[in-house]
N, C-alpha and C positions, 0 to 999 in steps of 0.2 A: 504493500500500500504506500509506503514511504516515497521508496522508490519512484512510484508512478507519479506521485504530488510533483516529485524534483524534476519527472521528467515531462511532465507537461506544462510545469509554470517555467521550466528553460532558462532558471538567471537565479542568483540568488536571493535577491530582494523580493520577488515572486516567491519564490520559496519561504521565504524568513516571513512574507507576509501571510500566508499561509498557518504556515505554521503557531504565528501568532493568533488567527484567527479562531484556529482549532484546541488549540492552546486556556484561551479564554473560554469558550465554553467547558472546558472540561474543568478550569480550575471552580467558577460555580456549580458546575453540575457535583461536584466532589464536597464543597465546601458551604455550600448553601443548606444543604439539606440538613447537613450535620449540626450547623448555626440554627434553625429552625427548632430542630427537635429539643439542642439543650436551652437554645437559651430566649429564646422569643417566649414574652413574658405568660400567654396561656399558657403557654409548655411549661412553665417550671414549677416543680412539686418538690418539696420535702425528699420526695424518695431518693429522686435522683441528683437534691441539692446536698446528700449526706456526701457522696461521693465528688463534688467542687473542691480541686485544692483550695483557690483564692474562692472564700466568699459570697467576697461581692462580686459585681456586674462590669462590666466596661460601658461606658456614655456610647450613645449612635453616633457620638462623633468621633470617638476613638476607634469605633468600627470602620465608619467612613473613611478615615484615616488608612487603616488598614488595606481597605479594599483598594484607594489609590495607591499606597506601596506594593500590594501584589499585582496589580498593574503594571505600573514600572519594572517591576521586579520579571515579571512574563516579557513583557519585548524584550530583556537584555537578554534573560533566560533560553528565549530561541534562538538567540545567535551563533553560539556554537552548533547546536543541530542543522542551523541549515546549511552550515559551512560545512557542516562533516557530511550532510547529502551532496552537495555539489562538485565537495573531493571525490565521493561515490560517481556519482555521475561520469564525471569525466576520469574515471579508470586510476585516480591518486592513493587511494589508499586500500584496506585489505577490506571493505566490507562489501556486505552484499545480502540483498534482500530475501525472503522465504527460505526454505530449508537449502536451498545449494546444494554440494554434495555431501553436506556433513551427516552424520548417524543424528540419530534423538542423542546420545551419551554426553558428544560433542558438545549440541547444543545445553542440555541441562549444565555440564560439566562451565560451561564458560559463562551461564547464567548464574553460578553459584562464585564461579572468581570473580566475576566482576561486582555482585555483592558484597563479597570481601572486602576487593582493591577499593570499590568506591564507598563504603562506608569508614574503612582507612582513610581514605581521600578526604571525606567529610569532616570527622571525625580534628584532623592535620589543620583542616584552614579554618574551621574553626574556632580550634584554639588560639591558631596564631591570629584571628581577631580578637584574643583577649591580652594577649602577650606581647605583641609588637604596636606600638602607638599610631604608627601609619594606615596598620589594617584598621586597627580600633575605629578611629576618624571614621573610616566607610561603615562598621560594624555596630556603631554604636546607635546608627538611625532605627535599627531591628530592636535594640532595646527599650524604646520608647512605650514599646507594646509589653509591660511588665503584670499585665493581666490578659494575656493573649485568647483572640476569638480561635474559631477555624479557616479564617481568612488573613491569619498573621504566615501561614506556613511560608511562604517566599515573598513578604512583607520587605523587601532589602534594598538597599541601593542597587545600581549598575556594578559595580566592581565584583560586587559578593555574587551574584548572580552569573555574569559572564564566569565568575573561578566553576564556583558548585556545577558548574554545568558542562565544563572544560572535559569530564570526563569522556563526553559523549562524542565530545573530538579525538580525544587521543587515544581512546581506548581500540576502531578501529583504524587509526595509524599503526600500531604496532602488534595487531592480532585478527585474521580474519575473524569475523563476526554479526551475526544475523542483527543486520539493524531493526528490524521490525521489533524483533525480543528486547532489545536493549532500550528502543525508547517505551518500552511496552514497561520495562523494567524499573524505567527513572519515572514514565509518567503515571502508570498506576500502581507499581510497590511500591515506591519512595515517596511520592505525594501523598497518596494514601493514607501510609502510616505517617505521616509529616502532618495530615488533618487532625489523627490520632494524637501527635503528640502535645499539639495545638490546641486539643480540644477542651482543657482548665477543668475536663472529668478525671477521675480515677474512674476503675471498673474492679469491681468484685472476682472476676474471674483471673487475675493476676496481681501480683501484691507490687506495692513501691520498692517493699525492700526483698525483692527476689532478688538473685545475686550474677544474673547472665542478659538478662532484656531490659531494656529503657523505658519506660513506660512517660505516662503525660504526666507525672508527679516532674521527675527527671529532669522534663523540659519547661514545664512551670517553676521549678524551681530554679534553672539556667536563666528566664529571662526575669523573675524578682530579686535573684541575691548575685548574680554575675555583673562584674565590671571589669575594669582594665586590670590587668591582673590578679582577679579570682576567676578562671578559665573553668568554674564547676558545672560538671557534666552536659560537656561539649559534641559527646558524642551522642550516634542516630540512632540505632539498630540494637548493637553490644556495648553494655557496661564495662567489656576488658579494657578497652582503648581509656577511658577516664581511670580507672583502677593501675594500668599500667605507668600511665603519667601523672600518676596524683590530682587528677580535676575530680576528685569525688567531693560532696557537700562536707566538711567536717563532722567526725561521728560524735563530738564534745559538745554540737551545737544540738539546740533541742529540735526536732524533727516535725516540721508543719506540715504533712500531709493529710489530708482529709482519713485515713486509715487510723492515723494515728490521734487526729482531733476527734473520732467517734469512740478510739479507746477511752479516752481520755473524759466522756460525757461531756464533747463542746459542742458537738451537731442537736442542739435539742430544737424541738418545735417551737418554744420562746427563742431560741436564735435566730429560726429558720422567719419568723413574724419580724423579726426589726431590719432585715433586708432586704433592701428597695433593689427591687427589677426594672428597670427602663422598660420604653415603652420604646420598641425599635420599629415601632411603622413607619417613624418617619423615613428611612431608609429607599421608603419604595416612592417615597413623592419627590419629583424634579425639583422641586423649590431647596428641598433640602439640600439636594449637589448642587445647582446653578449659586455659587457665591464663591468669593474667593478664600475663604476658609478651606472649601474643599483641597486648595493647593498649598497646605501647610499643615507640616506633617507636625503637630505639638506637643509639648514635654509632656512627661509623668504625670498625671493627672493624680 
């Protein structure tokens, strides 16, 4: 399918255009529903407000907010993709569309490295947005969202976006590789669960303090208590990468997960009464985007 897009739009910018097209619907069709269910104010219950790390609610304007960052964050995001179709195309590099001549083993086998490589990859830059001052600068626009919806997952400047996404370049430069699978890879197992970790729920069926998977505690807690060198748990997928380089939360510090705020008898039904739910219809009315608040992405509320 790839393939065909690159070879019928014939240019890159055709392609990048494209792809950003397809792009954006899929980032709402992934991200919408998810926003709906937890947090659009009939939808929230007690039940499922036990398991909220943070609390509270984000303003419809920090959502707003949001949804212009992933915005941004989608056009830079397809630039490498189209680039790496158009190396495709004209015969530059090792990839190639549908099965080819590889076995199924092949392809599982190289959908499993490149999970690896690229949550390595992940995992690498961003830390060094917590480490290095220079990254920081670009990284630190992502931390504004320190009560993140499902429409923060690639919330980021151009820099962060063009890296994270580099994979999708380089990976068929240096290894033939079924492109189909691979953006199949980044756009619905990585986003996905990138909604997931976005999503400011905990879930029942996996705990915060398992000791091998990330869960949305992980990454709630990355964008409230992470700054310029505290890099805690910067990784996607696996817990080893933060465990290996010391980005884990400190185990001296008291532990805010919703898991642990229900041990503790703080989730009660008088808690759950003195938290104010926005009312996020305005979201869907033009008056609300038509202003130039919409192009200013604002502090920590």
């Amino acid at each position: 399918m790839l393939c065909e897009i690159s070879e019928a739009s014939g240019s890159f910018f055709a392609t990048w255009a494209w792809l950003s097209v397809l792009a954006s619907f899929f980032l709402f069709m992934t991200s919408a529903p998810v926003f709906y269910y937890y947090y659009w104010n009939t939808n929230v219950t007690f039940e499922k407000w036990i398991y909220k790390s943070n609390p509270k609610f984000p303003s419809p304007e920090k959502v707003r907010d949001e949804i212009v960052q992933m915005l941004k964050g989608m056009l830079c995001a397809t630039l490498c993709p189209a680039l790496s179709l158009e190396l495709a195309r004209h015969g530059m590099s090792q990839a190639f569309c549908g099965w080819g001549d590889k076995s199924a083993m092949y392809h599982v086998g190289t959908f499993l490295f490149c999970w690896i490589v690229a949550d390595l990859f992940e995992f690498s830059y961003h830390r060094l947005g917590h480490v290095d001052l220079r990254f920081w600068q670009h990284h630190r626009h992502h931390h504004v969202f320190h009560n993140p919806s499902p429409f923060s997952v690639i919330a980021d400047e151009p820099i962060d976006q063009i890296f994270r996404s580099s994979p999708l370049l380089i990976l068929p430069l240096l290894m033939p590789i079924n492109m189909d699978l691979l953006f199949l890879q980044f756009g619905l197992f990585f986003y996905t669960y990138g909604v997931y970790l976005h999503c400011g729920y905990e879930h029942s069926f996996i705990s915060p303090h398992n000791g091998i998977i990330n869960t949305s505690f992980q990454h709630y807690a990355h964008h409230a208590r992470s700054s310029m060198n505290t890099p805690y748990h910067c990784g996607f997928f696996l817990k080893i990468w933060d465990q290996l380089f010391n980005c884990v939360y400190p185990a001296n510090k008291e532990c805010f997960c919703a898991e642990c705020a229900r041990t503790n008898g703080e989730r009660t039904k008088e808690a759950f009464s003195s938290i104010s739910v926005p009312d996020y219809s305005p979201l869907l009315s033009p008056q609300f985007w038509c202003t130039w608040n919409t192009f200013k992405i604002v502090a920590k509320e």
